[in-house]
N, C-alpha and C positions, 0 to 999 in steps of 0.2 A: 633292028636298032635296039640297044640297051634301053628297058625301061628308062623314064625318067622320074625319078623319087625327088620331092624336095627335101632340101639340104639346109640343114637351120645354122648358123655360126654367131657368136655370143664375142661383141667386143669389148676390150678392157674396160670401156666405156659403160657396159651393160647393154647397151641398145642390141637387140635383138633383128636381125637378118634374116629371111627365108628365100632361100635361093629355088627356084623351079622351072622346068621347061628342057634342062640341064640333063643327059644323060650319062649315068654313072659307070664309068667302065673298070671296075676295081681291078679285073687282070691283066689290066693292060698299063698301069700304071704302079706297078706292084712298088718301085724303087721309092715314090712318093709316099706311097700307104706307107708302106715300113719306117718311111723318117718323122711320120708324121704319130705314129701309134705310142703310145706311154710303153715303157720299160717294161711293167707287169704284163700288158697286154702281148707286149712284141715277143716277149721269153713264153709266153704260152701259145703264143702261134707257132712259135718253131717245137716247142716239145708236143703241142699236136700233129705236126709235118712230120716230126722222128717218128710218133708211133705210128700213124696214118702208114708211113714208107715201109716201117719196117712190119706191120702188119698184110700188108699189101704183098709185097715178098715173102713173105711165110704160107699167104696162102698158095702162090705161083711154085712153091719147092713139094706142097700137097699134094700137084696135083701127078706126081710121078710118087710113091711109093718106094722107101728105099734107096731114092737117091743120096740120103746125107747118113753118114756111119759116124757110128758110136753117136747115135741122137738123144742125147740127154738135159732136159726130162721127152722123155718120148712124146709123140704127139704132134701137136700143133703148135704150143709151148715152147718143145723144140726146136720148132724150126725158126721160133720168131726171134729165139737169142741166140740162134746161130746167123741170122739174118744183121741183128743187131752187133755180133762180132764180126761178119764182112763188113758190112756198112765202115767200123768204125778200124777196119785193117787193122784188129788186134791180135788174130791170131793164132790163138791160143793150141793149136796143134792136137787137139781133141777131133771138135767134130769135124768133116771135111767133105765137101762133093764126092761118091764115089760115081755118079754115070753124067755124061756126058751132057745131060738136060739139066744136071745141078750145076753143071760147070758154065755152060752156055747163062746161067738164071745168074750165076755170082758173077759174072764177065758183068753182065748188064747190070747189074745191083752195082757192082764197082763203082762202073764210070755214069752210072745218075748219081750215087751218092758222092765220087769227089765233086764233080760237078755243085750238086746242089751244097754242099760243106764250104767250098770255096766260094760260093754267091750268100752264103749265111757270114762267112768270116769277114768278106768283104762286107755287109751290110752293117755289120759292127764295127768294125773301123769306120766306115763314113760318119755311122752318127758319134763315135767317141772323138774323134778329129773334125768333127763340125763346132763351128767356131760359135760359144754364144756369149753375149756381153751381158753382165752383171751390172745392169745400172740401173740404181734408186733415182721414183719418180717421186717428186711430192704430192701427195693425195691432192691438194687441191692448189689451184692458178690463185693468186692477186694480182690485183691494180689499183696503184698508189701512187701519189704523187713523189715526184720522184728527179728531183733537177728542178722544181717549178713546173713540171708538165705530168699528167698521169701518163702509166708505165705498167703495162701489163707487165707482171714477172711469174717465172715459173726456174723448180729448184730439180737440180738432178745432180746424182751424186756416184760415183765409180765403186762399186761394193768390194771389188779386188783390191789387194795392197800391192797393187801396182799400177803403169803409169798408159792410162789412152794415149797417144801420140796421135797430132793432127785433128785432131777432133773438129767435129763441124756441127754444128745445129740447123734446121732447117724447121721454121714453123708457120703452119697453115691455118689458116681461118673457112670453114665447108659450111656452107648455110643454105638453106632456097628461097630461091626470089622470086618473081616475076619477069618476064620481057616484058616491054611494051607494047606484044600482040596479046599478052594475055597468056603469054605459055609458064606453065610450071617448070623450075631449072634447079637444079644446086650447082653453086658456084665453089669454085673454090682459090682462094686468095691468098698469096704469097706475104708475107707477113716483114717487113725490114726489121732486123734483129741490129740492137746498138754495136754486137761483137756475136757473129756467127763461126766464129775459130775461136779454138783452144789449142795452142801448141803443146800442154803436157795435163791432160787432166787426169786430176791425181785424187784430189779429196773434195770438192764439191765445185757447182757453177750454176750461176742463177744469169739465167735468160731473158734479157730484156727487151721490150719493144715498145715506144714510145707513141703514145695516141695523139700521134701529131694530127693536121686538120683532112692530109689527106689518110691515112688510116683508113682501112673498112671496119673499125673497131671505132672510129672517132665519135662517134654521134652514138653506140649502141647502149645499149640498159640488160640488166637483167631479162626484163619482160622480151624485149626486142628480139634477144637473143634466143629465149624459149622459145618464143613466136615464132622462130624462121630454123627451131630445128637445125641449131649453129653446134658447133663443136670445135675446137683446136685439135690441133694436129701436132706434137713436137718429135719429132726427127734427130736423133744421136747416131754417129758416126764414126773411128777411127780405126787407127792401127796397134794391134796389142803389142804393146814395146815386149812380155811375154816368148809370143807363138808367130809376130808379125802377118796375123791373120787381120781381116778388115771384120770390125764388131759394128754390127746395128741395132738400135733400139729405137722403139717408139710407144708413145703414153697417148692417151686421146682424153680431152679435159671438155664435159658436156657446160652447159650454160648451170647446172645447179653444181658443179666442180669451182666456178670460180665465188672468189671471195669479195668484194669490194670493199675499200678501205680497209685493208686488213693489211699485215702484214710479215714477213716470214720472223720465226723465233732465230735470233741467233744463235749455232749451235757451234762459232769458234771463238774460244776463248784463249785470253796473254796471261799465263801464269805470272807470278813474281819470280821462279825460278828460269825465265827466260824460256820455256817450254809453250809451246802451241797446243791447245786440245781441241777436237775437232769431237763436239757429243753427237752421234746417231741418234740416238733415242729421242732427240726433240728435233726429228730433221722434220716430220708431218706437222710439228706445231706451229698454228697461225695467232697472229694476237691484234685485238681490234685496234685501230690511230686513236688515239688520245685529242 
């Protein structure tokens, strides 16, 4: 069985994760690893794979002497950019297999390298056609009154100049409690949103949820909130009017993320020329109630 290494993961939140017990099978899930690796990293995994291959096959054309003509620069050298012109079926009408062990060594050089080229091209289009949503979260939650009642809100905003279709919001409240035997649990609670659909979100949407009596939010405080190791949850959703791919995002808002009594900056303004202005730059600004 695969060691089992812990596995530390860092939420947007900060809170820190260590996963262990968990064994890591990196070659068996190679399609994951690759979707999951930064650009920098992923382009140096394959140009170490190129040279790793094509050193690999130079040393295999070595071990027959004289099987590739006109081998230029002679050597080992050689055979590695001649290895690296099958590889890449260029060509080039120079150097060539003259015995039958170089031929047999190019056959099989061949078809690993279309092979491996076509699961490389392919792995680049997955991640350039993976769908991901550009949505602004506001750094920190309020709750303000809001109708006569307090009102948790939280602010998200579409960063494309175009339009989410269908959008939905879903937001959770995660904390731990106790049973009544005394057992340690975290809970996690479904949160009623005033308007959990957006039929066309376009330039911003602030999320409401009202601290009615039944609320798991009704009775909390700051401290409470710290105390039990609470966190929100908000959940973004739709279809990119775009690419009509389905876009997901989600923020996680710890107990020192929310504000009380505060309230968001407004950042849309009514020109005098009949124009709308929507300002980003004060979309994170909070300002305390008066």
């Amino acid at each position: 069985m695969p060691r089992a290494t812990p596995v530390t993961h860092t939420l947007p939140s900060g809170r820190r994760i260590v996963r262990e017990g968990l064994p890591r099978r990196r070659w068996q899930d190679l399609y994951h690893r690759f979707m999951t690796l930064s650009w920098p990293r992923l382009f140096a995994s394959f140009a170490g794979f190129f040279i790793a291959f094509n050193l690999l096959f130079a040393a295999l054309y070595s071990l027959q002497p004289g099987d590739l003509a006109h081998l230029n620069p002679p050597g080992f050298w050689g055979r590695f950019f001649f290895s690296v012109e099958t590889l890449a079926t260029v060509g080039y009408g120079d150097m060539h297999p003259q015995t039958v062990f170089a031929h047999l060594i190019a056959s099989v050089e061949i078809f690993v390298g279309m092979m491996s080229l076509a699961l490389i091209a392919g792995m680049m289009f997955a991640r350039f056609s993976r769908p991901t949503a550009r949505i602004l979260f506001a750094r920190h939650a309020v709750i303000r009154p809001l109708d006569g009642l307090p009102t948790l809100m939280l602010r998200a905003a579409n960063e494309r100049h175009n339009v989410i279709m269908e959008a939905q919001a879903h937001l959770r409240l995660a904390r731990d409690e106790r049973s009544i035997e005394g057992y340690r649990i975290r809970r996690i609670y479904d949160l009623r949103l005033r308007r959990s659909e957006q039929p066309a979100f376009l330039y911003g949407w602030t999320v409401l949820h009202t601290l009615e009596p039944d609320s798991p939010l009704a009775d909390a405080t700051a401290e409470s909130l710290r105390a039990a190791n609470a966190f929100l949850i908000l959940t973004l959703s739709g279809i990119d009017e775009t690419t009509g791919q389905t876009l997901m995002a989600h923020q996680e808002y710890t107990a020192d993320s929310l504000r009380w009594q505060h309230t968001f900056a407004d950042i849309l303004t009514n020109g005098p020329d009949g124009v709308d202005r929507v300002d980003y730059s004060r979309f994170h600004d909070i300002l305390p109630l008066e």
